[in-house]
C-alpha positions in Angstrom: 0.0 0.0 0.0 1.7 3.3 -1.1 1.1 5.8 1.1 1.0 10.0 1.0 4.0 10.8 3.1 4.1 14.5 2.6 1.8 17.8 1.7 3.8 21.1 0.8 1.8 24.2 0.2 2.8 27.5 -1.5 1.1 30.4 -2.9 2.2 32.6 -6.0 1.1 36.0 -7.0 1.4 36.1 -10.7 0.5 40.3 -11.9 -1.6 41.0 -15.0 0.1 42.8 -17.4 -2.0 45.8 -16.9 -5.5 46.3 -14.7 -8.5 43.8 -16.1 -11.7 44.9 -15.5 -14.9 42.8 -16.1 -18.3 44.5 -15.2 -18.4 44.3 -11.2 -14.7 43.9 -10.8 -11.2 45.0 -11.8 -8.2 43.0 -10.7 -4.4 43.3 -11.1 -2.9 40.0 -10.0 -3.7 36.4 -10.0 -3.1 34.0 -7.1 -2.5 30.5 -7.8 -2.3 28.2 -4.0 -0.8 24.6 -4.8 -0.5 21.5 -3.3 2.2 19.1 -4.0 2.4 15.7 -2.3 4.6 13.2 -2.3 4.9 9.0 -2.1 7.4 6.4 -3.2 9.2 9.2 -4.8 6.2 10.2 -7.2 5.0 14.0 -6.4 1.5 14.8 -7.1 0.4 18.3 -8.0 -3.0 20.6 -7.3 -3.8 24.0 -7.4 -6.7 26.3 -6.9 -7.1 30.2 -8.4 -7.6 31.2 -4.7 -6.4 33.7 -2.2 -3.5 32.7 0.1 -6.1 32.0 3.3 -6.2 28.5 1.4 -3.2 28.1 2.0 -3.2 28.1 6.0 -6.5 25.9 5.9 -4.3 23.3 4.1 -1.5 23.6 6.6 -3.6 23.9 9.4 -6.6 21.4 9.0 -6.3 19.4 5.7 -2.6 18.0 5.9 -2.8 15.9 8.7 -6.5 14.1 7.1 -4.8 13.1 4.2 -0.7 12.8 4.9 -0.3 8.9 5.7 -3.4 7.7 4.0 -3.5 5.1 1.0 -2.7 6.9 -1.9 -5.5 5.0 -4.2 -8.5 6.4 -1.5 -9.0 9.3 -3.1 -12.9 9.3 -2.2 -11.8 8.6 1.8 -9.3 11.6 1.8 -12.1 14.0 0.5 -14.5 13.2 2.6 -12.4 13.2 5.9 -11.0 16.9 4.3 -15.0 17.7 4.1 -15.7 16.7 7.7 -12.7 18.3 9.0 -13.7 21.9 7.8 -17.5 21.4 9.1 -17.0 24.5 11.7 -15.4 26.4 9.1 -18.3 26.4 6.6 -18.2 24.8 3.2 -18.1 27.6 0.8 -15.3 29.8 -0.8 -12.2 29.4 1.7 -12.4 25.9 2.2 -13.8 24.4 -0.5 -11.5 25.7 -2.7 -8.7 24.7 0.0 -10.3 21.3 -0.8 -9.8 21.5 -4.7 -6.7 21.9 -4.6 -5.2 19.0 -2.4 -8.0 16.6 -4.1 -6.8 17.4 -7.6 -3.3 16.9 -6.3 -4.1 13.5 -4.4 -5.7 12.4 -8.0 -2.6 13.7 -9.7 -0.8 11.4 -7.7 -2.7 8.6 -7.8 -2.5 7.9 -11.4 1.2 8.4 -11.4 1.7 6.2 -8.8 -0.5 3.5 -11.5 1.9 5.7 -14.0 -1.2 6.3 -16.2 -2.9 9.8 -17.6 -5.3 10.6 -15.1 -8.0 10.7 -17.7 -7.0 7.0 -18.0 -7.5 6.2 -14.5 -11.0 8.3 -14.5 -12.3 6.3 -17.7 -11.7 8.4 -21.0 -14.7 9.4 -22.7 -13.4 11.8 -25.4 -10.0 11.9 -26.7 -10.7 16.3 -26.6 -12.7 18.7 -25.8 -13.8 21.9 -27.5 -12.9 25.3 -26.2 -13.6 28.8 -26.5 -10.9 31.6 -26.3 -12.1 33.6 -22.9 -10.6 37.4 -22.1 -12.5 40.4 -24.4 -12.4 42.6 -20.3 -14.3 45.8 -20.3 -11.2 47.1 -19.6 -9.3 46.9 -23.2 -9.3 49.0 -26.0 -11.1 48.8 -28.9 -8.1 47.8 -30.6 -6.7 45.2 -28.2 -10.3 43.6 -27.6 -9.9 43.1 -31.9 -6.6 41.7 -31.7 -7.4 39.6 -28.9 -10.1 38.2 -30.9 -9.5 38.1 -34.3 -6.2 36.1 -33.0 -8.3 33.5 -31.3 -11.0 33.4 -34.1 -8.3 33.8 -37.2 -4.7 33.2 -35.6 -5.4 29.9 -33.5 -8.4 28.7 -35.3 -10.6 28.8 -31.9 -14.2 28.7 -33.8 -16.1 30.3 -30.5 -14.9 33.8 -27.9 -16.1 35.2 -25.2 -16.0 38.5 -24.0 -17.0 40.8 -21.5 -20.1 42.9 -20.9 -22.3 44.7 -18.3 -19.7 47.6 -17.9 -20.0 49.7 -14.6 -22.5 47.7 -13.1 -24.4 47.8 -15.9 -24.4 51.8 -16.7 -23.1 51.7 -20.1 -25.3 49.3 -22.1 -25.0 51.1 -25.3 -21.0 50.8 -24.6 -21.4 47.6 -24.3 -23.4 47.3 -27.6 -20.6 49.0 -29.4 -18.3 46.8 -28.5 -20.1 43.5 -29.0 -20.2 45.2 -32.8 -16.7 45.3 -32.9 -16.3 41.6 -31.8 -18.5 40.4 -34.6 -17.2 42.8 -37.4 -13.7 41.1 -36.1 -14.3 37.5 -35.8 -16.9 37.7 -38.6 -20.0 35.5 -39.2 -18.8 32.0 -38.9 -17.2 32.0 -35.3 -19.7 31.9 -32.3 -19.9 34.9 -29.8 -20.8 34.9 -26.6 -20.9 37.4 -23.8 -20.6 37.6 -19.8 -22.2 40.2 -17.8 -20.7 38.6 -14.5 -24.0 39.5 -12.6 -24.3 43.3 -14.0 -27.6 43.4 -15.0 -30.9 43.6 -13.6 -33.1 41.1 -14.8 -34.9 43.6 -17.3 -32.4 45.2 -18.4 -30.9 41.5 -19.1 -34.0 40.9 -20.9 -33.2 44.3 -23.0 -29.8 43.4 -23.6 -30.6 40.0 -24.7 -32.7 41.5 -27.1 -30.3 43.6 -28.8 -27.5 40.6 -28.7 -29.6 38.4 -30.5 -29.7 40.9 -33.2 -25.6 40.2 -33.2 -26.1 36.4 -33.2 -24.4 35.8 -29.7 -25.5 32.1 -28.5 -24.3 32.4 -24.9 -25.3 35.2 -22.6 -23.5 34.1 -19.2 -24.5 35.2 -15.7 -27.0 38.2 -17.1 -28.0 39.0 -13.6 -26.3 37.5 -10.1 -26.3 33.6 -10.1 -27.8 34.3 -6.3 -31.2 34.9 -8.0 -32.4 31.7 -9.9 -35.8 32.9 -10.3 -34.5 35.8 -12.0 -32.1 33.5 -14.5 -35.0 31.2 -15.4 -36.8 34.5 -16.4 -34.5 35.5 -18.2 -34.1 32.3 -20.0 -37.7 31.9 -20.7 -37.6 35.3 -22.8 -34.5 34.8 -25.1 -33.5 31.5 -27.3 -29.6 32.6 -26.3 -28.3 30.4 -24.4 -28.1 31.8 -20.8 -25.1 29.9 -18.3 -24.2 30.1 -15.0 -22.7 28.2 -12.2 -19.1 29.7 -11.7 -19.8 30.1 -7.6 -21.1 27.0 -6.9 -19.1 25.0 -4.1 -21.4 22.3 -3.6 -24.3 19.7 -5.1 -26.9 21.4 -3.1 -26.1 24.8 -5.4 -25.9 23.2 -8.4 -28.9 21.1 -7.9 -31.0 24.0 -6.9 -30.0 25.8 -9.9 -30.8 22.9 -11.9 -34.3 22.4 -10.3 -34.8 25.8 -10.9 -34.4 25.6 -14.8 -31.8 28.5 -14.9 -29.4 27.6 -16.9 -29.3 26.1 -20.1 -25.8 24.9 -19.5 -24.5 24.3 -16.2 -20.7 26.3 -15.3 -18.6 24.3 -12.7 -15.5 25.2 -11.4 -12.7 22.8 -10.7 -10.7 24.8 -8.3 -13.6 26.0 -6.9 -15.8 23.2 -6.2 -13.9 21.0 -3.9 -11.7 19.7 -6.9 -12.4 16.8 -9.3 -14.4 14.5 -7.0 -17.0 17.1 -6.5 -16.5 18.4 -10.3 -17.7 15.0 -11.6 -20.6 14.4 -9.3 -22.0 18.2 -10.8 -21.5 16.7 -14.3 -23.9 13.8 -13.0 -26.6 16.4 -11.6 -26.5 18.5 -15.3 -27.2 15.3 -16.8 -29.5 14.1 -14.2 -31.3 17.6 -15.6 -30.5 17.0 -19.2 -27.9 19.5 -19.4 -24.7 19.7 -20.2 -21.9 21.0 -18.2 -19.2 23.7 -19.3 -15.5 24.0 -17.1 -15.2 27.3 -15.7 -11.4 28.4 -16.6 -9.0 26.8 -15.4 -8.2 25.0 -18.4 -5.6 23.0 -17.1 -7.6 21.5 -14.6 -9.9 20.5 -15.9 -9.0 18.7 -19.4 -8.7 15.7 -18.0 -12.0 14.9 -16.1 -13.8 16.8 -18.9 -12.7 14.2 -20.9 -13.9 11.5 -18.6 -17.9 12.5 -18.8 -20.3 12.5 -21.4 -22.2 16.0 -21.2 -19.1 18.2 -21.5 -20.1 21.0 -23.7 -16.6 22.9 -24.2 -14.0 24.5 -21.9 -13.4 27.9 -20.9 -9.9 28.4 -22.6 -9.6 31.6 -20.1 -6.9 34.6 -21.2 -5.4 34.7 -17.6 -4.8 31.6 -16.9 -3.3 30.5 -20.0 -0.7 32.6 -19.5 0.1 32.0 -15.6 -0.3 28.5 -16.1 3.0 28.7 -18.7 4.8 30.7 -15.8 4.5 28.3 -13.4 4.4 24.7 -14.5 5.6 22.6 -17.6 3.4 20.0 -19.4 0.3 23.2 -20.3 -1.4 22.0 -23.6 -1.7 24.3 -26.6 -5.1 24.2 -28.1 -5.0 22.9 -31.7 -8.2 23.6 -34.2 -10.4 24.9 -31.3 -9.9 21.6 -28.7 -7.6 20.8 -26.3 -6.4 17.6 -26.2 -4.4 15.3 -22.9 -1.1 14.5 -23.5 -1.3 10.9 -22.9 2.3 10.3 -23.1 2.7 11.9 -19.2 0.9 10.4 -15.7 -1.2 12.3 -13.9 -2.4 16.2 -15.1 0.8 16.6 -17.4 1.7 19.0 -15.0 4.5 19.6 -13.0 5.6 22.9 -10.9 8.6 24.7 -12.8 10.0 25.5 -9.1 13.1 27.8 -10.3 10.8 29.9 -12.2 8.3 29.8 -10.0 9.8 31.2 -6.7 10.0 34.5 -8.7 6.2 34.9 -7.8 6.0 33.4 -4.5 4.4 35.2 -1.9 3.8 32.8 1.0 4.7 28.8 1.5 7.8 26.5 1.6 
C-alpha cells in the first residue's frame, strides 16, 4: 500500500500585465495556491485560483487528514477533508482549499499507477472543445480586436467570449458598441458569446438579450447574479440565447437548486472552486441528471482531463489569464489545436509539474 507521506503548500502572486476589469470587478494579480504531495518518490500536483487564506486551511486542518493515507482512497481523503472543515463552513475558503489538495491527491494517484489521469478516471473523449475567454471591459477597442481576431483567425478557436455589463451595468450602449466590434472582427462563422458577470438587472438583461440576439451571440453568461435563480429562469424563458451560469457554486446542493430551478441552459462548474475533481464529476452527474450539459469554468488545465472522462461536456473555458500564468508556473500546459484541447497521454497524472526555479520569482507565502 503506497502511502502520501508528505503535503507542501505555497502560494504565487502572478500580476496581470495591466488592470483587467470585467463588469463588477477590476483585478491586477492572480493567485494561484498549490498543493504538492509526495509518495514512493512520485509528487503529485494541485492547485486552486484562490487567495492565500487556502493556503493556512491546508496547513492547518487538511494536511494531517490526508498525509499517511493510502494513496488509491481518493474518495476517503475527501470526505475526511469535508468533515474536517465542518466548523469552518463549506463555501469559498475551504472548498476551494479542498480542490486543490483533491486534484493533487488524483494527480498522484495515477502516477503512482503511471497512467494519464483521464486514464485512471475512464476516457470518454480523446478532446474537448474550447472557447478563447478574455474580451475585459477594460481593453481598448483595438486590443479587444486583436485579442479576438487572434483567437478566431490566428489559433483557429471557432467560439470567444468577452465581456459585458460595464460599470454595473451603466453603459449598455458601450457595451453594444463593443459587441459590434467583436462580430465585425471574428466575422460570421465563429460563435460569440458574452458575460455580464451579474451586472444586470433582470430587465435590463432581458433588453440586452434582445439587442444581442440581433448580433447572433448564442451564450449570454450570468446576465443578472447567479444568487437569484428565479430571476435567471426569467431571463431564460424570454430569449433563445443560451443563458449559463454556475461559476460560484461550491457544492451539489447549489448546483442542484440551480438545476431544479431551470436556470441555466448549460451548467458552469468550477474545478478549483468546487472541492476539486471529485466534486466536479458528481455536478457533471446532476446536469445530466437535468438533461444539461456542463461547461469548465477556466482553469483549463484542470480540468481537461476529467472533462474528458464524462459525457455531457459542452466545451472548456480556454480563459486569457490563466493561460498565461499556467505557462509561468508549470511545464506539461497544452496548446489548443483547431479549437480543442487535447491530454497529453504520453505523461501520468495532469501533465503538470511545478517549474519550481521559475516559480519562486512569484511566490508570496509557503515552503
Amino acid at each position: 500500500m503506497s502511502k502520501v507521506e508528505s503535503l507542501n503548500v505555497a502560494v504565487y502572486t502572478v500580476p496581470t500585465t495591466e488592470p483587467e476589469s470585467d463588469g463588477t470587478l477590476t483585478w491586477n494579480a492572480t493567485t494561484v495556491v498549490v498543493v504538492e504531495l509526495t509518495s514512493g518518490g512520485k509528487n503529485g500536483l494541485g492547485f486552486s485560483y484562490a487567495t492565500g487564506a487556502c493556503a493556512r486551511l491546508i496547513h492547518d486542518v487538511l494536511a494531517d487528514v490526508v498525509v499517511g493515507q493510502d494513496v488509491m482512497d481518493v474518495g476517503r481523503c475527501w470526505s475526511r477533508m469535508v468533515r474536517a472543515i465542518r466548523n469552518f463552513g463549506r463555501p469559498g475558503v475551504a472548498s476551494m482549499a479542498i480542490a486543490a489538495v483533491d486534484i493533487a491527491l488524483w494527480d498522484l494517484k495515477a502516477k503512482v499507477m503511471e497512467l494519464p489521469l483521464v486514464e485512471v478516471l475512464g476516457k470518454v473523449h480523446d478532446d474537448v472543445a474550447i472557447y478563447g475567454s478574455g474580451g475585459f471591459t477594460s481593453l481598448t477597442d483595438d486590443q479587444l480586436a486583436n485579442q479576438l481576431g487572434d483567437w478566431a483567425h490566428g489559433q483557429g478557436i471557432p467560439r470567444v467570449k468577452m465581456k459585458v455589463g460595464e460599470s454595473w451595468g451603466a453603459r449598455p450602449e458601450r457595451d453594444l458598441e463593443r459587441a459590434r466590434i467583436a462580430r465585425t472582427t471574428i466575422g460570421n462563422q465563429v460563435e460569440l458569446f458574452v458575460d455580464a458577470n451579474g451586472g444586470y438587472s433582470p430587465k435590463q438583461a432581458v433588453r440586452m438579450a434582445s439587442a444581442f440576439e440581433a448580433l447572433d451571440i448564442t451564450w449570454f453568461e450570468e446576465p443578472v447574479s447567479s444568487d437569484h435563480l428565479s430571476a435567471l429562469a426569467e431571463i431564460r424563458a424570454q430569449t433563445p440565447i443560451d443563458v449559463a451560469a454556475g461559476e460560484y457554486g461550491y457544492d451539489l446542493f447549489y448546483f442542484q437548486a440551480m438545476c431544479a430551478a431551470g436556470a441555466v441552459d448549460c451548467l458552469q462548474a468550477d474545478v478549483s472552486r468546487c472541492a476539486g475533481i471529485s466534486e466536479w464529476l458528481r455536478v457533471a452527474a446532476i446536469a445530466e441528471a437535468h438533461g444539461l450539459q456542463i461547461s469548465g469554468h477556466c482553469a483549463q488545465s484542470l480540468h481537461l482531463h476529467p472533462a474528458c472522462a464524462i459525457d455531457n461536456v459542452r466545451h472548456l473555458e480556454y480563459f486569457a489569464d490563466h493561460a498565461r500564468v499556467d505557462r509561468l508556473l508549470f511545464d506539461g500546459v497544452v496548446d489548443p489545436v483547431a479549437g480543442s484541447l487535447r491530454p497529453d497521454l504520453s505523461r501520468p497524472g495532469l501533465g503538470l509539474e511545478l517549474k519550481h526555479k521559475d516559480a519562486d520569482a512569484y511566490k508570496t507565502a509557503g515552503k
